[in-house]
C-alpha positions in Angstrom: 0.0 0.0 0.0 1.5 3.2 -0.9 2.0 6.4 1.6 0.1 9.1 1.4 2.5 12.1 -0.5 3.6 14.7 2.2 1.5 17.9 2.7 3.5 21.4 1.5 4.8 22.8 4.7 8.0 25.0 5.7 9.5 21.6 6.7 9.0 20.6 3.0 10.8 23.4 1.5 14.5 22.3 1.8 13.2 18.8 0.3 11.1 20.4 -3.0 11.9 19.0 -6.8 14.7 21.2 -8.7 12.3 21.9 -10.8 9.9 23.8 -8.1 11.2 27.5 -7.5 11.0 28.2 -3.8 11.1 31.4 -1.8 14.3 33.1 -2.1 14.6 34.4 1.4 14.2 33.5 5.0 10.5 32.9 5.8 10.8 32.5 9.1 11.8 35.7 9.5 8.7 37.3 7.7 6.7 39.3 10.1 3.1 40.2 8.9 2.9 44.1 7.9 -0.1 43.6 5.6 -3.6 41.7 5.8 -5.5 41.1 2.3 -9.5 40.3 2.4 -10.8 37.6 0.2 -7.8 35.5 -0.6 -8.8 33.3 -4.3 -6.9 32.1 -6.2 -6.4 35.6 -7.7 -4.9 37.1 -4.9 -2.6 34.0 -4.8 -1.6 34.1 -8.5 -1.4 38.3 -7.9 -0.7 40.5 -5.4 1.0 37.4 -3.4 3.5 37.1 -5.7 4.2 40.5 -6.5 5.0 40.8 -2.5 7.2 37.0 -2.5 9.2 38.7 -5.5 9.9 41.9 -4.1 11.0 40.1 -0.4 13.2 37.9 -2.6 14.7 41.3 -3.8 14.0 43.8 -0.5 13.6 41.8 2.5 11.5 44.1 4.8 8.3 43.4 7.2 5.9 42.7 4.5 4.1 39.3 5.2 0.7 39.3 4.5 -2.3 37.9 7.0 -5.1 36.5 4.8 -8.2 37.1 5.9 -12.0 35.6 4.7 -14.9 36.5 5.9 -17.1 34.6 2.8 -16.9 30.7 1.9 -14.4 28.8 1.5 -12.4 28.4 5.1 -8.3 28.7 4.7 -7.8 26.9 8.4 -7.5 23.3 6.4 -6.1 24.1 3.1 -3.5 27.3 3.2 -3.6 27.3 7.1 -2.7 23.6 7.3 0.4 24.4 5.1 1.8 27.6 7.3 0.3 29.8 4.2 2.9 28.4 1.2 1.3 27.1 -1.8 2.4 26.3 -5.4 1.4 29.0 -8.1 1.3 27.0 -11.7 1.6 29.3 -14.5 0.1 27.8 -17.5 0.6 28.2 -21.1 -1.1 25.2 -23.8 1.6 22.6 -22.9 4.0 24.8 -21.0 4.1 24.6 -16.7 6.3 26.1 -14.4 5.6 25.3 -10.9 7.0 28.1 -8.1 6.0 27.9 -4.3 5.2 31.5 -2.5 6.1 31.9 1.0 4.3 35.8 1.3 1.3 34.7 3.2 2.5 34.2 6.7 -0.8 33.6 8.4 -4.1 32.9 7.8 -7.1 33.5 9.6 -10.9 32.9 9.0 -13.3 35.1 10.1 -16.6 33.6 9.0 -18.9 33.4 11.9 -17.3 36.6 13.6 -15.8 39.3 12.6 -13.5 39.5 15.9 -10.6 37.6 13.9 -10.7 39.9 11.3 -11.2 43.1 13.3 -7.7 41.6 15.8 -5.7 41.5 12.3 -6.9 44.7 10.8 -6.8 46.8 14.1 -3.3 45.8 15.2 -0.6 48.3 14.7 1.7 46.2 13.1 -0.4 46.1 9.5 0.2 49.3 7.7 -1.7 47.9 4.5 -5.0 46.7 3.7 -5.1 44.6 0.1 -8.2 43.2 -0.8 -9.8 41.1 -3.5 -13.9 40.6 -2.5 -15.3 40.7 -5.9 -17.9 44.0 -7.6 -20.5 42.8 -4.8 -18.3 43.0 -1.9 -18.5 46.8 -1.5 -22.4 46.9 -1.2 -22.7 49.8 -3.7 -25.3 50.4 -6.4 -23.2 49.3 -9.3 -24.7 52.6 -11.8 -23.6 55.3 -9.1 -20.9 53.6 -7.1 -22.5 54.9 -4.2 -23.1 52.5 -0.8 -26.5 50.7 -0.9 -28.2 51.5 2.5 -30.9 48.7 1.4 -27.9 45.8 1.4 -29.3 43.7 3.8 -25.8 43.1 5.4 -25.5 47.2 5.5 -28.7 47.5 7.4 -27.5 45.1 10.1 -24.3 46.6 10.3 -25.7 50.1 10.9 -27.6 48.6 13.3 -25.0 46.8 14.8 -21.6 48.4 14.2 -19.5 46.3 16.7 -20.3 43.0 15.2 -20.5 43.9 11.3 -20.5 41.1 8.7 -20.0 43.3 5.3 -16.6 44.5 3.8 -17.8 48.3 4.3 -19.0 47.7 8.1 -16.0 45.5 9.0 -13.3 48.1 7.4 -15.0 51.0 9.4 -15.2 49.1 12.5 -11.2 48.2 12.1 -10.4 52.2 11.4 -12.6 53.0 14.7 -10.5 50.2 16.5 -7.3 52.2 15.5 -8.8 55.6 16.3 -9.4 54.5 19.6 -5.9 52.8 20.2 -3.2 53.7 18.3 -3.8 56.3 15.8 -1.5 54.7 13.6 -2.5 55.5 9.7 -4.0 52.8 7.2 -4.1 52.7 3.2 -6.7 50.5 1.9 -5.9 49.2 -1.6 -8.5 47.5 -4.0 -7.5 44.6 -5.9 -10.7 44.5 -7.0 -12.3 44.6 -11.0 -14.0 47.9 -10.4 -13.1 51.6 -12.1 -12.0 54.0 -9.9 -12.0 51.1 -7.0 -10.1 53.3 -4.5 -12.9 55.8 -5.2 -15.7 53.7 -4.7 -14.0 51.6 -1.4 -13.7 54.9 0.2 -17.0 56.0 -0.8 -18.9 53.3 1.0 -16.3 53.3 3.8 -16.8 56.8 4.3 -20.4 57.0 3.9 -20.4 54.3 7.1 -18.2 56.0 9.3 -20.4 59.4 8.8 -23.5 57.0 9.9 -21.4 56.1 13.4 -20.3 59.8 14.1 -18.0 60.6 16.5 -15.7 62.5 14.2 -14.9 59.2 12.9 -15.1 60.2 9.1 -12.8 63.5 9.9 -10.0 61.0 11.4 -10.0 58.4 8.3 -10.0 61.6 5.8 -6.9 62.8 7.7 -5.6 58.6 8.1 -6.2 56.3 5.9 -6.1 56.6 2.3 -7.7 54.7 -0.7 -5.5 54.3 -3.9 -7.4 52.8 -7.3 -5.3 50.1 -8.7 -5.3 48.2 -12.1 -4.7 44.2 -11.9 -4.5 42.0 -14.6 -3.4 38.2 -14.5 -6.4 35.7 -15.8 -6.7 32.9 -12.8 -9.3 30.4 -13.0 -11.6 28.4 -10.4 -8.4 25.8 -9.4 -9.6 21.9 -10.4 -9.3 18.4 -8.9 -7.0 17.9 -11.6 -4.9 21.0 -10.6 -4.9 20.0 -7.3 -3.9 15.9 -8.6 -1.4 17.1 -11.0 1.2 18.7 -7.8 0.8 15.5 -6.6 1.5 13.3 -10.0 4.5 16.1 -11.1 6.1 16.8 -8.2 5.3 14.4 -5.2 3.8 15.9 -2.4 0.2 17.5 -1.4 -0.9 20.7 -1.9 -5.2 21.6 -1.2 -4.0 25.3 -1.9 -2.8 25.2 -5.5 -3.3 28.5 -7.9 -3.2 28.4 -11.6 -2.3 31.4 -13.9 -1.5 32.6 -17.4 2.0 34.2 -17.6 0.5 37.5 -18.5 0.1 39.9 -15.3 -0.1 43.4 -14.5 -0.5 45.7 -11.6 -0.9 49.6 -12.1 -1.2 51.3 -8.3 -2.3 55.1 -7.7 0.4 56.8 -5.7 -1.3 57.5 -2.9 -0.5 56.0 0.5 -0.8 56.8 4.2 2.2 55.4 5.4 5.1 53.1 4.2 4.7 51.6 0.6 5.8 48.3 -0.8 8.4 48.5 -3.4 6.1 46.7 -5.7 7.7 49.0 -8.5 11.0 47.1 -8.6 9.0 43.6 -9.4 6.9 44.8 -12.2 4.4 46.7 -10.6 3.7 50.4 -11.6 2.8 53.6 -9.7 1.4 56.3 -11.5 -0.6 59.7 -10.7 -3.9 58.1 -12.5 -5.1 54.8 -13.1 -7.9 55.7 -15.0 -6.4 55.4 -18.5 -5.4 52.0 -17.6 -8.4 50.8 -15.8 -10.3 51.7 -19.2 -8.4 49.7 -21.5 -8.3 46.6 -19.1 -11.8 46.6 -18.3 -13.2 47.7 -21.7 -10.6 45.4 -23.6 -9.7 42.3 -22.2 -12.6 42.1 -19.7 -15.1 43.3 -21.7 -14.3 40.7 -24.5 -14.1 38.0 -21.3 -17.8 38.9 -20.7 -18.9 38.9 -24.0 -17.4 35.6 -25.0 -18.8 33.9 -22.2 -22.3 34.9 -22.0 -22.3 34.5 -25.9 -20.2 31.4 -25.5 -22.9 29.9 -23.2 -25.7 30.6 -25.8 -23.2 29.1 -28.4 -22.9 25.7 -26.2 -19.3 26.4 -25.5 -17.6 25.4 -22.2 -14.4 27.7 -22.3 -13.4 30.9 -23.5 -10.7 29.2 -24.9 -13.7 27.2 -26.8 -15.6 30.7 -27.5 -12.6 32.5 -29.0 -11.8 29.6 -30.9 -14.6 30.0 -32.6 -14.9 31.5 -36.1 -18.0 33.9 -35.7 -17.8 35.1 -31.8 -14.0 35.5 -32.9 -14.6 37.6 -35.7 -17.3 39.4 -33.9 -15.2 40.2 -30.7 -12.3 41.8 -32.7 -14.6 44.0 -34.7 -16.3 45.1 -31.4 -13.2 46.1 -30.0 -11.7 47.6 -32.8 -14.6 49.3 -34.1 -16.9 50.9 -31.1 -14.9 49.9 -27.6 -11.5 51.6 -29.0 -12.4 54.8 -29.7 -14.2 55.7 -26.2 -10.0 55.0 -24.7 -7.8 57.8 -23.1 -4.2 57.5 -24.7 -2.0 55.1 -22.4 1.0 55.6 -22.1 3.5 53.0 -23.7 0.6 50.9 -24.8 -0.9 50.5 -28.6 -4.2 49.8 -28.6 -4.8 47.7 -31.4 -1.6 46.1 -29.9 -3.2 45.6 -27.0 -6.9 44.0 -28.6 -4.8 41.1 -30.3 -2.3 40.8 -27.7 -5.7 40.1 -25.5 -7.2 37.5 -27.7 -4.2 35.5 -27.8 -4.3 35.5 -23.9 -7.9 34.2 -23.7 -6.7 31.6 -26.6 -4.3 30.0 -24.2 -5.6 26.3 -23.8 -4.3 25.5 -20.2 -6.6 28.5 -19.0 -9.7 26.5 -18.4 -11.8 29.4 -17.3 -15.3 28.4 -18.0 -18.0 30.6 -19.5 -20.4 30.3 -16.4 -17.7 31.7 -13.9 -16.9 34.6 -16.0 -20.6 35.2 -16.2 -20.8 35.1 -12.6 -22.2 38.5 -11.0 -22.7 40.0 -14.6 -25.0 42.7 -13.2 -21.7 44.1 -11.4 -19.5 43.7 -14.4 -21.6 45.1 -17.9 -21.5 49.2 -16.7 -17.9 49.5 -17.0 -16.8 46.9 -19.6 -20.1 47.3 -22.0 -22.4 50.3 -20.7 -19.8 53.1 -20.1 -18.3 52.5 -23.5 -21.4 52.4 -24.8 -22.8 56.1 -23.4 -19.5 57.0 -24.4 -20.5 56.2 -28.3 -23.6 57.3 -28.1 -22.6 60.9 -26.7 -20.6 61.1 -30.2 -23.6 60.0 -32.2 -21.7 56.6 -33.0 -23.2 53.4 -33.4 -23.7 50.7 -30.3 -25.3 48.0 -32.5 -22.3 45.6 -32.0 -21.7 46.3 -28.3 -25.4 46.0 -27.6 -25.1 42.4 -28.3 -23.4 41.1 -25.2 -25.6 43.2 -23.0 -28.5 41.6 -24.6 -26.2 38.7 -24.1 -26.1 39.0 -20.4 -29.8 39.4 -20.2 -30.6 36.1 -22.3 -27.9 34.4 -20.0 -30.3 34.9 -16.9 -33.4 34.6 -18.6 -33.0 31.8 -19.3 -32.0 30.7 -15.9 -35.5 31.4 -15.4 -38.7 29.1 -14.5 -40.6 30.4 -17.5 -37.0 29.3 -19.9 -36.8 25.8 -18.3 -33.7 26.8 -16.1 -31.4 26.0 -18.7 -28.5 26.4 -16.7 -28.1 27.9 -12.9 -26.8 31.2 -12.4 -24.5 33.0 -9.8 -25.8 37.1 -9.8 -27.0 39.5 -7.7 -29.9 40.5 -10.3 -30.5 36.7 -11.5 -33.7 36.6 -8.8 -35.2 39.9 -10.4 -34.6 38.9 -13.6 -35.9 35.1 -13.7 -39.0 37.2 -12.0 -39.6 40.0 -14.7 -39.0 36.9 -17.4 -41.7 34.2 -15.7 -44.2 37.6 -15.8 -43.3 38.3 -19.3 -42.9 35.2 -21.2 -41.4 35.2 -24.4 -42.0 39.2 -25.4 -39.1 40.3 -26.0 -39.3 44.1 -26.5 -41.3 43.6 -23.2 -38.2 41.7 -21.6 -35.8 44.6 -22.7 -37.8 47.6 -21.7 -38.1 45.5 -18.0 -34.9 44.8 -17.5 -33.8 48.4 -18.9 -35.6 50.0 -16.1 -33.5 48.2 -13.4 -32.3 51.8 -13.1 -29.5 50.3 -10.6 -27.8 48.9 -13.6 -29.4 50.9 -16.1 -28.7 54.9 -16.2 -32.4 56.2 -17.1 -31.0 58.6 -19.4 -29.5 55.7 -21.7 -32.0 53.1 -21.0 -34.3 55.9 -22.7 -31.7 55.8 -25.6 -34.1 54.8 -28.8 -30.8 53.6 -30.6 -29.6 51.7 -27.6 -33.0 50.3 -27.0 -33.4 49.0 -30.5 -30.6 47.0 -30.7 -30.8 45.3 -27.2 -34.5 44.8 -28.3 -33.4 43.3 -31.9 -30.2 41.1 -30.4 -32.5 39.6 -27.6 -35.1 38.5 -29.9 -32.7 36.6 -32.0 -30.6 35.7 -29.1 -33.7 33.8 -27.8 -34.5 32.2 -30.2 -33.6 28.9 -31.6 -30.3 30.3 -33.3 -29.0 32.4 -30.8 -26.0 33.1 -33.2 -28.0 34.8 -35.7 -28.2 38.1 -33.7 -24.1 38.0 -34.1 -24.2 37.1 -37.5 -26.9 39.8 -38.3 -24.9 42.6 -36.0 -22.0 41.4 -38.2 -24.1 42.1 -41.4 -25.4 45.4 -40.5 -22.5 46.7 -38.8 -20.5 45.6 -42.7 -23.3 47.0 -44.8 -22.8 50.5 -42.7 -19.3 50.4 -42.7 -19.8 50.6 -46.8 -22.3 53.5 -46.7 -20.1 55.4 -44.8 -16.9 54.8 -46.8 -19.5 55.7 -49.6 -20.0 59.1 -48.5 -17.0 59.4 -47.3 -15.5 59.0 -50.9 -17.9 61.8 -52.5 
């Protein structure tokens, strides 16, 4: 009978394969100086291995203390193994295994938030990193500002010592501070959201003028809230991820994170007290992110969301599958090139049409086996900045939307047909999916009447382009086909309209 493979562990390191990098400096030195909320298999892949290159380079106190308050618990997976875990970059048939020895503690904070509140309230963390996904800040997605109607904001204004939302738990750790050690705090978004520092200190702000007590007036003058820009793709982790550490390399690991090469970090310059050198690993600080944010989010993840909502209604189970394909490949580029590249800022150093094919080949890697259905997850959250702000960009310039209205009516025939009325087709993870499935069981198969409902979710929905007649015909037209039983035809049609104006207006053009 064999043995069952050791477990990762610092006793482990000494003993690892050749052919596993291990961290380059004395871990048992590392003493925590930063905690990070919501720690994925992002964070893992990202700003974890940003932080275990630059200790390789400039050893200083800057272990990180993971923290989750959400599903799943770290105590038996990343706990268990003192924090290290392998980071597998992928490429098609290209893996390089590396083990990253930043996280020095772990701590779960589930059923309380006193864990959490003990790491973030301690003097000794100077930094706040945190990846919680669009929905973890509890604002309105359309106005960024905090949503006083979020269940978990209602009970943590109601009960501000014992909060159990990202907002309400950050606000209680700065009042900890306030009250004990003054010591400053900068609270840095990791998080898929423009102008996240904005919107984190926003709803954190908003909060802390709810409790009083001059509590607002001491975080304006203590903590600050830089935007950031990250990029690496990092899927859900697999059973076979998980197996192949064990088959390659011979020991366990239940805290594995897979990634494309690819990654990119662009940080505002705007801290409250020491900052990581992040800048001598790759990382960039810069005056404004916004530039960056928009070509990220409008790019990369806006072809992300419209290959796998479209990929779904194609029958595809990868974007690797989606962008494979000849249409929804075709159709992506032209989007991009067409209507979502001409609402950019300038970046500096960067090309744009550079930057759409350099993009596409990312999501072409086949070792990335991000499927549709979690890139679809929270949609609502996602569509205003990567489809909706471009789009009320084009249409303020009297340009056409008709191609990037398909994936929004994309997302819409993604949950309606999660719906009762649809015959659940597939389940769905989204904040909106219960108001959705509800407007389509009332409405049936109408689709102009399915548009114009979901069009009023003003929430999502700016009135002003939700009024849009342009805008409004080509969600209505692209859902009607997108229902039906070719759902490619409203990206072949889009296709053939979008060709047949291009030739009228070279036409004129000409004259």
């Amino acid at each position: 009978m064999n043995a069952s493979p050791e477990t990762l562990g610092p006793e482990l390191l000494e003993r690892l394969p050749a052919t596993v990098q291990r961290p380059a400096y004395d871990r048992a030195a590392l003493q925590p100086g930063m905690a990070h909320l919501g720690v994925g298999a992002f964070h893992r892949c990202h700003q974890a291995e940003y932080t275990d290159d630059l200790l390789s380079r400039q050893f200083d106190r800057w272990g990180i203390v993971g923290i989750n308050i959400r599903p799943p618990h770290l105590a038996k997976t990343l706990g268990r193994q003192s924090g290290l875990y392998t980071r597998l970059i992928r490429e098609n048939d290209h893996v390089e295994a590396r083990v990253i020895g930043s996280i020095v503690k772990v701590v779960d904070s589930q059923d309380s938030a006193g864990p959490a509140l003990d790491v973030l309230s301690s003097p000794d963390i100077e930094l706040v990193t945190m990846t919680v996904t669009e929905k973890g800040y509890c604002h309105i997605p359309s106005s960024g500002e905090l949503d006083l109607g979020h269940p978990d904001i209602v009970h943590d204004l109601a009960n501000p010592e014992t909060p159990r939302s990202v907002p309400g738990i950050l606000t209680r750790a700065l009042e900890l501070r306030q009250a004990t050690h003054g010591q400053p705090l900068t609270l840095l978004s990791c998080d898929n959201i423009p102008t996240n520092g904005v919107i984190l200190e926003t709803v954190v702000r908003t909060f802390a003028e709810r409790r009083g007590n001059g509590l607002a007036d001491w975080i304006a003058a203590k903590a600050a809230f830089p935007s950031a820009m990250v990029d690496r793709i990092a899927p859900a982790v697999t059973q076979d991820d998980l197996d192949s550490v064990e088959q390659w390399f011979g020991y366990h690991d239940g805290a594995v994170a897979v990634g494309e090469p690819f990654r990119q970090w662009v940080i505002e310059k705007k801290f409250a007290g020491r900052t990581p050198r992040w800048d001598l690993v790759g990382a960039t600080f810069v005056d404004d992110v916004t530039p960056f944010e928009h070509l990220k989010m409008r790019v990369l993840n806006g072809a992300q969301t419209t290959l796998a909502t479209l990929g779904v209604l194609a029958g595809l189970e990868h974007t690797s599958d989606a962008v494979a394909d000849p249409l929804l490949s075709v159709f992506v580029r032209r989007m991009l090139v067409e209507e979502t590249l001409p609402t950019l800022m300038p970046v500096p150093g960067m090309e744009p049409l550079a930057y759409v094919e350099q993009s596409l080949g990312r999501l072409k890697n086949t070792a990335i086996r991000h499927r549709n259905h979690q890139i679809a997850t929270d949609g609502s959250q996602k569509i205003v900045q990567r489809l909706l702000n471009p789009i009320r960009d084009r249409l303020s310039r009297g340009a056409s939307v008709r191609l990037l209205s398909v994936p929004v009516a994309g997302w819409m025939a993604y949950l309606i047909q999660a719906s009762e009325c649809f015959g659940k087709l597939w389940p769905v993870s989204d904040p909106y999916a219960g108001k959705v499935a509800a407007i389509a069981d009332a409405t049936g198969r109408d689709a102009p009447a399915l548009a114009s409902a979901i069009l009023a979710i003003d929430t999502i929905f700016d009135p002003g382009l939700a009024a849009n007649a342009a805008f409004r015909e080509a969600v209505i037209s692209a859902l009607g086909e997108l229902l039906s039983g070719d759902p490619m035809a409203a990206v072949r049609h889009s296709l053939e309209q979008d060709e047949v104006a291009r030739l009228k207006r070279s036409k004129q053009s000409a004259l």
